[in-house]
C-alpha positions in Angstrom: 118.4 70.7 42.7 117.4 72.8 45.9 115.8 75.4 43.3 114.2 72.9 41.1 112.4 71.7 44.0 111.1 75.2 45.3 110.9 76.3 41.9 107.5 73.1 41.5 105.8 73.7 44.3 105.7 77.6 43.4 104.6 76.3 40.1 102.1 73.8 42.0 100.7 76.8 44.0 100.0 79.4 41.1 98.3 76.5 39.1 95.7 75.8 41.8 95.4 79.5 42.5 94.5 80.2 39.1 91.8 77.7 38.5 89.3 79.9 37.5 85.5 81.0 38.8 83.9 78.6 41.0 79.7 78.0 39.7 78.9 80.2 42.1 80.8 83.6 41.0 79.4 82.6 37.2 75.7 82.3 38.1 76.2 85.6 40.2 78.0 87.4 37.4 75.0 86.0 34.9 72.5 87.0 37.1 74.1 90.9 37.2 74.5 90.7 33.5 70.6 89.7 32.9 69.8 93.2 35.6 71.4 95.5 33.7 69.9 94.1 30.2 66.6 94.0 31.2 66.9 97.1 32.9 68.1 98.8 30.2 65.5 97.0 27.4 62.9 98.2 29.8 64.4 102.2 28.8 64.6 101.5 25.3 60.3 100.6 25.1 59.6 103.4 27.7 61.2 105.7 25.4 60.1 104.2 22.2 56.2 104.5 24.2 56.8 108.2 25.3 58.3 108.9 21.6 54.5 107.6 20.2 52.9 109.6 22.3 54.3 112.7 21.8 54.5 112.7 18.3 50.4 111.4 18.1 50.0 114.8 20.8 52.1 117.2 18.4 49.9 115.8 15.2 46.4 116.3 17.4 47.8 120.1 18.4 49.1 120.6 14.9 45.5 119.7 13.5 43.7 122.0 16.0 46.0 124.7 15.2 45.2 124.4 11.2 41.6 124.1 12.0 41.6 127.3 14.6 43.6 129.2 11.9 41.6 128.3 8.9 38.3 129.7 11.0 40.4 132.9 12.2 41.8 133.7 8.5 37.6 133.3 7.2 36.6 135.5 9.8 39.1 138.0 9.2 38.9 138.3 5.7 35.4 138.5 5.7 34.5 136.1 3.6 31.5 135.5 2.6 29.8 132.9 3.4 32.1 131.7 5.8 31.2 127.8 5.8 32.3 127.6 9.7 30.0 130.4 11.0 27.2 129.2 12.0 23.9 132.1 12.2 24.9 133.6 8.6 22.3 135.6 7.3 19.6 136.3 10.3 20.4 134.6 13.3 23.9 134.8 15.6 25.3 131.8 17.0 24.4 131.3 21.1 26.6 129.2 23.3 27.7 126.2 20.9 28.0 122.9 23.2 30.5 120.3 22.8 28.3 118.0 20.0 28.2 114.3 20.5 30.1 113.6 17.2 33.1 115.3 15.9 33.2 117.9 13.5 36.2 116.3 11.5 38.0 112.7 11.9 41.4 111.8 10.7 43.5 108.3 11.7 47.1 109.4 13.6 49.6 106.8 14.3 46.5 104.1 13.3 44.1 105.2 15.5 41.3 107.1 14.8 40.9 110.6 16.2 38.1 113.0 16.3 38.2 116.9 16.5 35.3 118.9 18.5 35.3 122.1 19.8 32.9 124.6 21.9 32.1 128.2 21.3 31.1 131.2 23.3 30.0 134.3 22.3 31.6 136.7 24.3 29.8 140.0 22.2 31.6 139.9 19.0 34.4 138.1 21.1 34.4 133.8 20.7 35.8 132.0 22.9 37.0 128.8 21.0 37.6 125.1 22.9 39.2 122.8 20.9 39.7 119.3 21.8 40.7 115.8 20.2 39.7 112.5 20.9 40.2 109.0 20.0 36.8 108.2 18.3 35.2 104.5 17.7 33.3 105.9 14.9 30.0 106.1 17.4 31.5 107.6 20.3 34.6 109.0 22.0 36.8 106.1 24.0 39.1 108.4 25.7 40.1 111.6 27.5 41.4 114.2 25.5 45.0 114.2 23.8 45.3 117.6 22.6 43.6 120.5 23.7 43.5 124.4 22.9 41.4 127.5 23.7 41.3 130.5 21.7 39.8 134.1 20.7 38.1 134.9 17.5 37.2 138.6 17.1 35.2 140.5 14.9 32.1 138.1 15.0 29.3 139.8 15.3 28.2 137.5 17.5 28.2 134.7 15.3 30.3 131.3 16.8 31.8 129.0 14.1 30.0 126.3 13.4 30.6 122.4 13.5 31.1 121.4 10.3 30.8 117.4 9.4 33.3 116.4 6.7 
């Protein structure tokens, strides 16, 4: 009888010590859990921003690279006319200035892009500037994404030419 009656109140005192959380440990443990998955949701769009970006940058640097070795390849083959050199026939090319408008467009990732360069005659040595920038259809509406310089020999002092497609 002696061990019935210890054996109940041990019984008593492990049922009130395992009662459970009091409100305050569960709002605590809620508030932790709601850290973490915003923190962690806030990664995720970071990354899926910084995954945008660089694959609209790598398009823009794959375009000026085309471009670049489309006007190398004319130049080097010597053919003739060359549609990107500008000063065939009589007069060579002078300094060529960044021009207002591009010289081609094309949409990447849905927003529309435009692709200018400068030239510089360096005697029979251009010195090639290629940049792209998002373009409104009137004007450009940001700093450059991509960017590249370059050397064309075997000019003749002729710079290529913008060309409007």
């Amino acid at each position: 009888m002696f061990n019935k009656k210890i054996q109940k109140n041990l019984f008593q005192i492990k049922a009130k010590e395992e009662q459970g959380f009091v409100f305050l440990e569960v709002l605590v443990g809620i508030l932790l859990g709601s850290f973490f998955l915003l923190a962690s949701a806030q990664a995720i769009v970071l990354a899926t921003a910084l995954r945008v970006q660089a694959e609209r940058n790598d398009r823009a640097n794959t375009w000026i690279r085309d471009d670049f070795e489309i006007v190398r390849s004319c130049v080097n083959t010597g053919e003739e006319p060359c549609p990107r050199l500008c000063g065939i026939g009589s007069s060579p090319c002078a300094n060529l200035p960044a021009s207002p408008n591009p010289v081609a467009e094309m949409e990447i990732l849905g927003k529309n892009y435009g692709l200018d360069y400068q030239c510089f005659d360096q005697t029979g040595l251009a010195e090639v500037i290629y940049e792209v920038k998002e373009w409104n259809g009137s004007a450009y509406t940001s700093a450059p994404i991509a960017s590249f310089y370059g050397n064309i020999s075997g000019l003749n002092g002729q710079c290529p030419s913008p060309r409007r497609s």
